[in-house]
C-alpha positions as CSV (number, residue, x, y, z in Angstrom):
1,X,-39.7,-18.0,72.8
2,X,-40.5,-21.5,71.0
3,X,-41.9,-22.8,74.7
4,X,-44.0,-20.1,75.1
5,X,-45.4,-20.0,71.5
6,X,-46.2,-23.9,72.1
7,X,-47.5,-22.9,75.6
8,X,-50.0,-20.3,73.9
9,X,-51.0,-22.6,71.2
10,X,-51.7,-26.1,73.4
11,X,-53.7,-23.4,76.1
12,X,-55.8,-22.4,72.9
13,X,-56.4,-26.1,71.6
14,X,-57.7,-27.0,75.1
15,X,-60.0,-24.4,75.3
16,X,-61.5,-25.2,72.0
17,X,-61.9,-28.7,73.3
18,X,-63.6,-28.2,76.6
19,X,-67.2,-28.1,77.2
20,X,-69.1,-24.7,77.1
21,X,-65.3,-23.5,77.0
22,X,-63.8,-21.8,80.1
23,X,-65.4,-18.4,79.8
24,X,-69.1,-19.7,80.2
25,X,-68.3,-22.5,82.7
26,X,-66.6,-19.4,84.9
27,X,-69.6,-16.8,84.1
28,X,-72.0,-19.5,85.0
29,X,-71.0,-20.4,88.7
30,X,-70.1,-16.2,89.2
31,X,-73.6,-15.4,88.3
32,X,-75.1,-18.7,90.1
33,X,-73.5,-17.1,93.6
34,X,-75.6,-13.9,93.2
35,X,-79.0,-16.1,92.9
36,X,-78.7,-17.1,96.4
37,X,-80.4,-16.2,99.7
38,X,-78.4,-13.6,101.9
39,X,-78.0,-16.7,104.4
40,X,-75.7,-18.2,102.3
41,X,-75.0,-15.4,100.1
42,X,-72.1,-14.1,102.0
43,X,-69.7,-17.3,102.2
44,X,-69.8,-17.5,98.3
45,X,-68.8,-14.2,97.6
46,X,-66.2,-14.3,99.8
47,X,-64.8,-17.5,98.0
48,X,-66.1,-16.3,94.6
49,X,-63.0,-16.1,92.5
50,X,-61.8,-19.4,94.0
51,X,-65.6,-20.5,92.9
52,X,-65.4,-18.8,89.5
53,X,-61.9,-19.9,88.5
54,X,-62.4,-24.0,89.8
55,X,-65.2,-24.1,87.7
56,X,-63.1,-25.1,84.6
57,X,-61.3,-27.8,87.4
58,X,-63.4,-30.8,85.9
59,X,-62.6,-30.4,81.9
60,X,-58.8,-30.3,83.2
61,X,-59.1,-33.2,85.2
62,X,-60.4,-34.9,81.5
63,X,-56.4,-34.7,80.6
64,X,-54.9,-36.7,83.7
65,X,-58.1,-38.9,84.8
66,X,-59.3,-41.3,82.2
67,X,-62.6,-41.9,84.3
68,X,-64.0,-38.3,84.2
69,X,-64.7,-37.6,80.4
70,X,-67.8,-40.0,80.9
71,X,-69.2,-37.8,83.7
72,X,-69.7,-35.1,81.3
73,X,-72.0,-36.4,78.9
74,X,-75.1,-38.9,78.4
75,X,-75.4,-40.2,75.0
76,X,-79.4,-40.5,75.4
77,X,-79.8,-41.7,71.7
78,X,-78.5,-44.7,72.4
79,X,-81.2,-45.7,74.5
80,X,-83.6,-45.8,71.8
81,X,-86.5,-43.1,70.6
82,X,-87.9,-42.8,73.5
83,X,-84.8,-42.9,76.2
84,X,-86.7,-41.4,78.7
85,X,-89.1,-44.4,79.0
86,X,-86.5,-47.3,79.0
87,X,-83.8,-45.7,80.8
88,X,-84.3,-45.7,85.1
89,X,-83.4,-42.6,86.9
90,X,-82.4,-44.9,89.7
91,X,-78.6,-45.4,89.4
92,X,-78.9,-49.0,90.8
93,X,-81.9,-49.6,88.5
94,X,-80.3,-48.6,85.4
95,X,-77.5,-51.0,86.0
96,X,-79.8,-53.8,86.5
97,X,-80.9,-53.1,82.8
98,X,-78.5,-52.3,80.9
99,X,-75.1,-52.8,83.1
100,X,-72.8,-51.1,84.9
101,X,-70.4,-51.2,81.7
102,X,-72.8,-50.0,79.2
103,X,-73.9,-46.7,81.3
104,X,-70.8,-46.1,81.7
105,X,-69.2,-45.9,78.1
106,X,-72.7,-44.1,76.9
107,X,-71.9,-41.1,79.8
108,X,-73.8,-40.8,83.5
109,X,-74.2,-37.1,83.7
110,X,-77.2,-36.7,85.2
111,X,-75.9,-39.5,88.5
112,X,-72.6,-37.5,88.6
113,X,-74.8,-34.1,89.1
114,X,-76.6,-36.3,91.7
115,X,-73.7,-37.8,93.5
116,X,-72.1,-33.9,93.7
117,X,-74.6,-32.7,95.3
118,X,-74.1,-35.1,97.9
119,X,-70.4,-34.5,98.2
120,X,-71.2,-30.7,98.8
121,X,-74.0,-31.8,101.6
122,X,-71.1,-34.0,102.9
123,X,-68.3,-30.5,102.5
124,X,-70.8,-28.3,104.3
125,X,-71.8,-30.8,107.2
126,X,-67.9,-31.8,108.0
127,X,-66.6,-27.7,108.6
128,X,-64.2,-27.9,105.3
129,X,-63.6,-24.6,103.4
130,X,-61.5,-26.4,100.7
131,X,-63.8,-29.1,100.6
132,X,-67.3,-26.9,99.9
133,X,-65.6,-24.3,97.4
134,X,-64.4,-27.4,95.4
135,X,-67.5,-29.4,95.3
136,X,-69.8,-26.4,95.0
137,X,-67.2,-25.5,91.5
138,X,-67.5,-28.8,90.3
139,X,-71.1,-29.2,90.2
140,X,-71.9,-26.1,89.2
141,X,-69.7,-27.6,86.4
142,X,-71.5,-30.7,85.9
143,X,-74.9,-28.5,86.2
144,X,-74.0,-26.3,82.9
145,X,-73.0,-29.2,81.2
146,X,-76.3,-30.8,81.3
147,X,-78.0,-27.7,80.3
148,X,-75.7,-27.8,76.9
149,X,-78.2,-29.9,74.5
150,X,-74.5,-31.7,72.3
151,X,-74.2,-33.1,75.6
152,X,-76.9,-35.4,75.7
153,X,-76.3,-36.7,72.0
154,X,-73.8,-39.5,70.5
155,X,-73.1,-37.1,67.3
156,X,-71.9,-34.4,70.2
157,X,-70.0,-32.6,67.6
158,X,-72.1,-33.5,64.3
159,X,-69.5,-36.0,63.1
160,X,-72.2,-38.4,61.8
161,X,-74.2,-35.6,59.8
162,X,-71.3,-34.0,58.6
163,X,-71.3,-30.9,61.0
164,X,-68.1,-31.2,62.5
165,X,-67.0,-28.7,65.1
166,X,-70.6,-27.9,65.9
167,X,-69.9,-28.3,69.6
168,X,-67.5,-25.9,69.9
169,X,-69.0,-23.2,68.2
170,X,-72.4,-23.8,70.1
171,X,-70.8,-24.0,73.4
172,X,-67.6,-22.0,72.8
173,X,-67.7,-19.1,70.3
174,X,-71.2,-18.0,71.0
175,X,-70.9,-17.3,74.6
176,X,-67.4,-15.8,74.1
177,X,-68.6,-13.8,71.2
178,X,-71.9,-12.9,72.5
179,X,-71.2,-12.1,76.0
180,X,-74.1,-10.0,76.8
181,X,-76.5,-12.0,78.8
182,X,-78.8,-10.4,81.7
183,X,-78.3,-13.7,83.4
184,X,-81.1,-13.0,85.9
185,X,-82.5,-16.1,86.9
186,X,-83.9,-14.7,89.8
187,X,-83.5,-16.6,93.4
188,X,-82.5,-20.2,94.1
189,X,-85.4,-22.4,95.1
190,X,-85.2,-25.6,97.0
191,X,-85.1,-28.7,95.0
192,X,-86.8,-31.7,96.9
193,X,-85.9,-34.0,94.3
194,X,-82.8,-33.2,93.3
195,X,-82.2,-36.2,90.9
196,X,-85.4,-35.7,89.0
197,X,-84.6,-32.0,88.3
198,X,-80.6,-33.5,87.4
199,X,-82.6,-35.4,84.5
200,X,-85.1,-32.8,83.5
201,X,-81.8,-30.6,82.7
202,X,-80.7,-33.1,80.4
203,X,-84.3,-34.2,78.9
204,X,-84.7,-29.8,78.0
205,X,-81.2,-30.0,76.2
206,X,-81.9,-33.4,74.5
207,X,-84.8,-31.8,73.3
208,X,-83.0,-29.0,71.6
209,X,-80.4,-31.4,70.1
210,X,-82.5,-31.7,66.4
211,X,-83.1,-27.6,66.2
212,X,-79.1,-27.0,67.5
213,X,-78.0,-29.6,64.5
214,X,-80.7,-28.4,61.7
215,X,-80.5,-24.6,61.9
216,X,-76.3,-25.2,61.5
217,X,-77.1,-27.4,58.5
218,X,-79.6,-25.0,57.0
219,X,-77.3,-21.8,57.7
220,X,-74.4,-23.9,55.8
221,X,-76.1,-24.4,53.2
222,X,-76.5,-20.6,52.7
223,X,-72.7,-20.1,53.0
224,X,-69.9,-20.1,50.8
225,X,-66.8,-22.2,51.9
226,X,-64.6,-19.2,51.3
227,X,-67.1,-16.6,54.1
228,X,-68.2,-19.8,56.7
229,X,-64.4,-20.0,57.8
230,X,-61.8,-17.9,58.1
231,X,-58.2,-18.4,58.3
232,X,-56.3,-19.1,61.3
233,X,-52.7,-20.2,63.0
234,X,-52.1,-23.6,64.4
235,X,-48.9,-25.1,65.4
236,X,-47.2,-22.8,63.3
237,X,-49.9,-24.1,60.2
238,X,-52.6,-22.3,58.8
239,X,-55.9,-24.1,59.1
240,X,-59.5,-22.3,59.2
241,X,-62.5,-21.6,61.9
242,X,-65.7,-20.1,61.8
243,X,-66.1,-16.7,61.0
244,X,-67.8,-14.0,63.0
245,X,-70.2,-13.5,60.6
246,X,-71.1,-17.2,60.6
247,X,-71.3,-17.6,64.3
248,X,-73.5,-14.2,65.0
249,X,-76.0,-15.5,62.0
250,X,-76.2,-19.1,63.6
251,X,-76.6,-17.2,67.0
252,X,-79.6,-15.2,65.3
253,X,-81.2,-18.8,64.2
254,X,-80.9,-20.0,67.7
255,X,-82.9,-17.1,68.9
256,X,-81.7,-16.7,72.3
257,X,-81.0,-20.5,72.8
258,X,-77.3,-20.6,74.3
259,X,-77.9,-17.7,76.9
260,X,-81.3,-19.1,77.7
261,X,-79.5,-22.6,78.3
262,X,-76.9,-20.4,80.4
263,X,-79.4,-18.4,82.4
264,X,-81.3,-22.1,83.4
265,X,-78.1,-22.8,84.0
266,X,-76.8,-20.7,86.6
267,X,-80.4,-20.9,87.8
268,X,-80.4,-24.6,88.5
269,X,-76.3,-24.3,89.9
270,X,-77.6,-21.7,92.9
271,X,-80.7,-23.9,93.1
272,X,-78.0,-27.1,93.7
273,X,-75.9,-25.1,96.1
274,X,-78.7,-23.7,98.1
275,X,-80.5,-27.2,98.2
276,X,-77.6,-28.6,99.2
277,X,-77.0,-26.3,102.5
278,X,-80.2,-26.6,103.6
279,X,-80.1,-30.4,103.7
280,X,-76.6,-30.0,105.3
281,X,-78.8,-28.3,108.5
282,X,-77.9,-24.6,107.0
283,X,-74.7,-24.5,108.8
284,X,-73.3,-20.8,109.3
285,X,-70.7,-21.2,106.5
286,X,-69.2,-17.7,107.3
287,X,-67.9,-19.2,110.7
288,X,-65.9,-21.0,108.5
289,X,-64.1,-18.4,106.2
290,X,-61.1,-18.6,108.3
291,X,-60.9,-22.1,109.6
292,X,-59.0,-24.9,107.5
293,X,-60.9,-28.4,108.6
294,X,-59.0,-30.2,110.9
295,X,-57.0,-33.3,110.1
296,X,-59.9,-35.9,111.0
297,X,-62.1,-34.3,109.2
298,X,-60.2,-33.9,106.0
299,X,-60.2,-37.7,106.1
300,X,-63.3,-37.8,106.2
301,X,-65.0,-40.4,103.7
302,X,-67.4,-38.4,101.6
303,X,-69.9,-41.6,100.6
304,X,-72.1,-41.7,97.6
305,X,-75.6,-42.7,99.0
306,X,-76.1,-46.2,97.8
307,X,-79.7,-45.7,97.3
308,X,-82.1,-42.6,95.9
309,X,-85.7,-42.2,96.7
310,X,-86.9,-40.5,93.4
């Protein structure tokens, strides 16, 4: 009985600590596979619980592989006031100006969406089942990431304006609280440039970050300690966490923010799938429902293109 009250309790802390928190990450790539054309269409609904349920496969890896937290993330601030004019899209640019080191500790999101997409063109091309389902999850990870505006920021969870836990209850307890979004993006379109649109995901959340961090501090201002949190069990300790009422008012301030950041996300995860088969050759993917790739294949180097033309 102890194990499995520990079990419950660490499976609730790790949910509180991953992005956009398991529920919206899975709801985005389920919704993403009904955006695309009937070409494709059939394939990922045939995988789509194995689609749906790997799509929280990248926030575990965060526990076991110390290299992935940074591929979640772009702290854009630190790039100045104007980050989007000093900062290259080109990967190999970017390190010439600020180093390989420094992009690296501030988070490469936006290259890690780009550099996905690839591996799925690579999945799709090489007749691999496993290898398509798993990079088509993970980016349609990556993609809803950089739709979530904390994500683009150095005070990702309001620790420097005292607003801590912010990114959890933006992310988290809206979306699980809140759950009913039309989520009707309408069809996938073909992205020509799919690094530039990887950026312009993060430039629309960095853009949000100011209004997601001063409506929270203008609603908490408005709030008693006593009704902003309510009481709640943790390793056998009683600590607090937003209450319901605080979490529908903030979602009222927001005005449709988080689902319309989920909507352009699932939009822009189809969009990266279907892009990503037609630059593959649109292979017939349902020819390979039933076929595990062979053994030369599966070793098969997927290779990050050292170069981008955008």
């Amino acid at each position: 009985m102890v194990k499995l009250i520990r079990f419950l309790f660490c499976s609730s802390l790790f949910l509180l600590l991953c992005s956009w928190g398991f529920y919206a990450h899975k709801s985005i790539n389920k919704h993403a596979v009904f955006a695309l054309p009937s070409e494709m269409n059939s394939f990922f609904i045939y995988h789509i619980y194995d689609i749906e349920q790997r799509a929280v496969n990248a926030d575990k890896r965060r526990y076991i592989d110390s290299d992935e937290a940074r591929k979640h993330y772009i702290d854009l601030d630190l790039y100045g006031v104007n980050p989007f004019d000093s900062l290259p899209m080109n990967w190999f640019n970017a390190k010439e100006k600020y180093s390989e080191d420094t992009l690296i500790n501030r988070g490469i999101l936006p290259w890690v969406i780009y550099w996905e997409y690839h591996k799925l063109i690579a999945a799709m091309d090489s007749c691999s089942v496993k290898d398509v389902v798993k990079y088509a999850a993970d980016l349609g990870h990556y993609v809803a990431d950089a739709c979530v505006p904390l994500h683009t920021t150095y005070n990702y969870n309001g620790q420097y304006t005292n607003q801590d836990g912010i990114h959890s209850l933006w992310e988290s307890k809206i979306p699980e609280l809140v759950n009913d979004y039309d989520y009707y993006t309408g069809k996938a379109v073909y992205l020509d440039k799919p690094l530039r649109f990887s950026w312009s995901l993060v430039r629309e959340s960095f853009e949000l970050v100011d209004t997601t961090l001063t409506l929270e501090k203008n609603l908490s201002q408005t709030y008693l300690e006593d009704n902003k949190y309510m009481p709640f069990s943790k390793n056998f300790e009683m600590t607090q966490q937003y209450s319901l009422e605080y979490i529908l008012d903030y979602n009222d301030m927001l005005n449709g923010m988080v689902e319309k950041r989920m909507e352009r996300a699932v939009f822009a995860t189809a969009s990266f799938w279907y892009s990503a088969w037609v630059d593959a050759g649109q292979p017939d993917l349902m020819k390979l429902k039933n076929i595990d790739a062979p053994d030369k294949l599966k070793k098969k180097q997927i290779i990050i293109p050292k170069r981008t033309h955008e």
